[in-house]
LUMBA-574669 format. One record per residue (C-alpha): residue number from 0; residue in three letters; x negated, y negated, z. Coordinates in pm, 1 decimal. Example, Ala and Ser with C-alpha at 12.3 -4.5 7.8 and 13.67 -1.06 7.14 Angstrom:
<pts>
PT  nr rest        X        Y        Z
PT   0  ALA  -1230.0    450.0    780.0
PT   1  SER  -1367.0    106.0    714.0
</pts>
This chain:
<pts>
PT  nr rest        X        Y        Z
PT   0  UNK      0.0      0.0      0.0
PT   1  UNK   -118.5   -343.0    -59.5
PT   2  UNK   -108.4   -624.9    132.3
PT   3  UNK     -4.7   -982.2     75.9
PT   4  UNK   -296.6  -1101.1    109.9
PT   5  UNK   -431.6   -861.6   -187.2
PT   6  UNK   -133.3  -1017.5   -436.5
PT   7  UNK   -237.8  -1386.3   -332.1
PT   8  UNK   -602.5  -1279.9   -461.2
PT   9  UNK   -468.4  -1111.5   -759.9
PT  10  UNK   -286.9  -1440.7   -875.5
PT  11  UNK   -616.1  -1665.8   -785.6
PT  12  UNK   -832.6  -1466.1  -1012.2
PT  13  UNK   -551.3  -1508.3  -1273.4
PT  14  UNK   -578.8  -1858.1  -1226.4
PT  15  UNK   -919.3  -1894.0  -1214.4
PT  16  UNK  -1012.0  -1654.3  -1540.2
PT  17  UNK   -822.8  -1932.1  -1753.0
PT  18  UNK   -916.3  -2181.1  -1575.1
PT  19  UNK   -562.3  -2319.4  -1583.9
PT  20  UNK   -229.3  -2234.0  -1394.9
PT  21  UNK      5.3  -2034.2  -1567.4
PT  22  UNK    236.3  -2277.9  -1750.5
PT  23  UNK    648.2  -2244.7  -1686.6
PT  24  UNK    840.6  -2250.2  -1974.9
PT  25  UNK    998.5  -2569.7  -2095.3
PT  26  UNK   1326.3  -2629.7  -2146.8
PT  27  UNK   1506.5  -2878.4  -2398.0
PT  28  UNK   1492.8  -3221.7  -2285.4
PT  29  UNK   1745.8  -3385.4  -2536.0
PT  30  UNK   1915.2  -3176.8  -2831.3
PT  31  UNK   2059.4  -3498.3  -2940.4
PT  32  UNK   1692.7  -3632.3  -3006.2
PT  33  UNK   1583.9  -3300.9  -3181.9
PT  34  UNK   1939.0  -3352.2  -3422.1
PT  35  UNK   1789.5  -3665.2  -3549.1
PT  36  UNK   1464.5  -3566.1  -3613.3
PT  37  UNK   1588.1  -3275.0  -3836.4
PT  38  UNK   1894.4  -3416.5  -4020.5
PT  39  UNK   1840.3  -3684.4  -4264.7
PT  40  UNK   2108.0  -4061.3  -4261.2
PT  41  UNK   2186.5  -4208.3  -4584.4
PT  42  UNK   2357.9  -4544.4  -4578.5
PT  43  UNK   2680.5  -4562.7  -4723.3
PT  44  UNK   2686.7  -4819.4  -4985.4
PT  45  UNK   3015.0  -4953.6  -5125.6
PT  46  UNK   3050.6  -4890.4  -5534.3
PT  47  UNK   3201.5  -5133.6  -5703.3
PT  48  UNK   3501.7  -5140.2  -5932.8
PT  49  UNK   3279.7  -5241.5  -6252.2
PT  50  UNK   3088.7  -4938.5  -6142.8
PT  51  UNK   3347.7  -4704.4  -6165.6
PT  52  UNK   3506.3  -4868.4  -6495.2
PT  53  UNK   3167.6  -4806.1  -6652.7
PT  54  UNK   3120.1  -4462.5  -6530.2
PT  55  UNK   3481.3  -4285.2  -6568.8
PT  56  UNK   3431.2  -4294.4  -6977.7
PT  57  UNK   3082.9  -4139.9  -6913.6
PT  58  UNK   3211.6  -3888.4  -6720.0
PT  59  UNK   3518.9  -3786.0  -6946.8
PT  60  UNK   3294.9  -3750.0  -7283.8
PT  61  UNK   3083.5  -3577.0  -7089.9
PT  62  UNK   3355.1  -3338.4  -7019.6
PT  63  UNK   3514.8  -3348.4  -7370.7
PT  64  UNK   3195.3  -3225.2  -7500.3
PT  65  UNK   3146.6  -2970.5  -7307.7
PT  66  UNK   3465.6  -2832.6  -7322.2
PT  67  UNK   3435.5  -2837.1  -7717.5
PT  68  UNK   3131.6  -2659.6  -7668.1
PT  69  UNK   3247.2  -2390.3  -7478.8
PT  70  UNK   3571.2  -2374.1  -7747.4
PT  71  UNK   3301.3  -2324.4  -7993.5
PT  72  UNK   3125.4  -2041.0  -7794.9
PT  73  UNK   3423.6  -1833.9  -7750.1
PT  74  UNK   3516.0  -1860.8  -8151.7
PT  75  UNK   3141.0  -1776.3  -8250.9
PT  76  UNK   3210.8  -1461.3  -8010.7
PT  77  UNK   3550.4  -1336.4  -8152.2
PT  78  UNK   3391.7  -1343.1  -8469.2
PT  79  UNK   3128.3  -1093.6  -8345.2
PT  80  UNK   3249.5   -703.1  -8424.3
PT  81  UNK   3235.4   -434.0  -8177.6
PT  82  UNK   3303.4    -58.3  -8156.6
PT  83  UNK   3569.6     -3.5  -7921.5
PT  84  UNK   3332.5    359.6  -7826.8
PT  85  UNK   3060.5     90.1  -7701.7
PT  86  UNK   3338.1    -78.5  -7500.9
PT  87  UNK   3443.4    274.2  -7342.0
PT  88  UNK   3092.7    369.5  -7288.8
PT  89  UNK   3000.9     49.9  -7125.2
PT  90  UNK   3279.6     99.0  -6912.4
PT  91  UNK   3282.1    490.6  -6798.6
PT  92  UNK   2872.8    388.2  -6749.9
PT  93  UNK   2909.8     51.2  -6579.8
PT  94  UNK   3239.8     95.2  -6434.7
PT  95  UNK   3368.3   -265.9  -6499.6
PT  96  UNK   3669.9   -389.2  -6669.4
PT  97  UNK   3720.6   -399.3  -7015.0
PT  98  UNK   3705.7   -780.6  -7074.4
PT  99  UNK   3396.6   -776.9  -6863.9
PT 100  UNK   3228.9   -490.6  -7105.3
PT 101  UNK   3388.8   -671.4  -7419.8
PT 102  UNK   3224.9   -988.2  -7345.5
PT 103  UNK   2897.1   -887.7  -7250.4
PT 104  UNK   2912.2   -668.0  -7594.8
PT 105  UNK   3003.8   -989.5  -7729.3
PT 106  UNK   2762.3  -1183.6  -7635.8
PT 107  UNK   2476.7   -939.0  -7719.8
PT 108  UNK   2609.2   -934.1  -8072.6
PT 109  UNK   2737.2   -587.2  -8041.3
PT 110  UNK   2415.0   -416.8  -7910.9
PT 111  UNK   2471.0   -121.4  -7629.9
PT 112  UNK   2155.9   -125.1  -7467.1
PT 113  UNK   2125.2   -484.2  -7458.5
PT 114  UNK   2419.5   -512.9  -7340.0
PT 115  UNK   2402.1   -212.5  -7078.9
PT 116  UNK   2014.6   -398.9  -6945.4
PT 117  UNK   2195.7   -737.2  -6878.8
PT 118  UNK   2526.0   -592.2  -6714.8
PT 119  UNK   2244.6   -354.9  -6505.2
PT 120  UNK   2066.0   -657.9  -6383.3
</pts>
């Protein structure tokens, strides 16, 4: 059995081999301070009407055009022939929907293992 005396020692020679006393763990001082340090403030700014009359046509040719160009992506793909035993291969294989395996046919100009590596990945 050891003494008290014995466990005092033990902790001096810990405190003496570092040369430092063992440090207690810290707990948060502020979280509120730590919140700010991490999250970034961006002043609001008011916009202005002439602003927004400016930037509304931008934004709606901007959307015409893509929409046309998506209108012309899905003609350009009808157009494209495929075997409907690619279609049912793709989708016994793959097990996705029909559309899904028509499309990606489609879009690989009709090619089964094209199509089969990019519906894989």
């Amino acid at each position: 059995m050891a003494a008290e005396g014995d466990v005092d020692l033990d902790l001096e020679a810990e405190e003496n081999c570092t040369g430092k006393p063992a440090e207690k763990p810290r707990k948060h001082d502020s979280g509120a301070a730590d919140l700010e340090r991490v999250t970034d403030y961006a002043e609001e700014k008011e916009i202005s009407s002439s602003d927004l009359e400016t930037a509304m046509p931008v934004i709606g040719d901007r959307r015409s055009r893509e929409q046309k160009a998506k209108q012309e992506r899905e003609k350009e793909l009808a157009k494209v022939t495929i075997k409907k035993e690619d279609v049912e291969l793709i989708t016994g294989e793959m097990e996705i929907s029909r559309g899904v395996a028509e499309r990606s046919l489609r879009e690989h100009m009709g090619n089964v293992v094209e199509a089969l590596i990019d519906l894989s990945n």
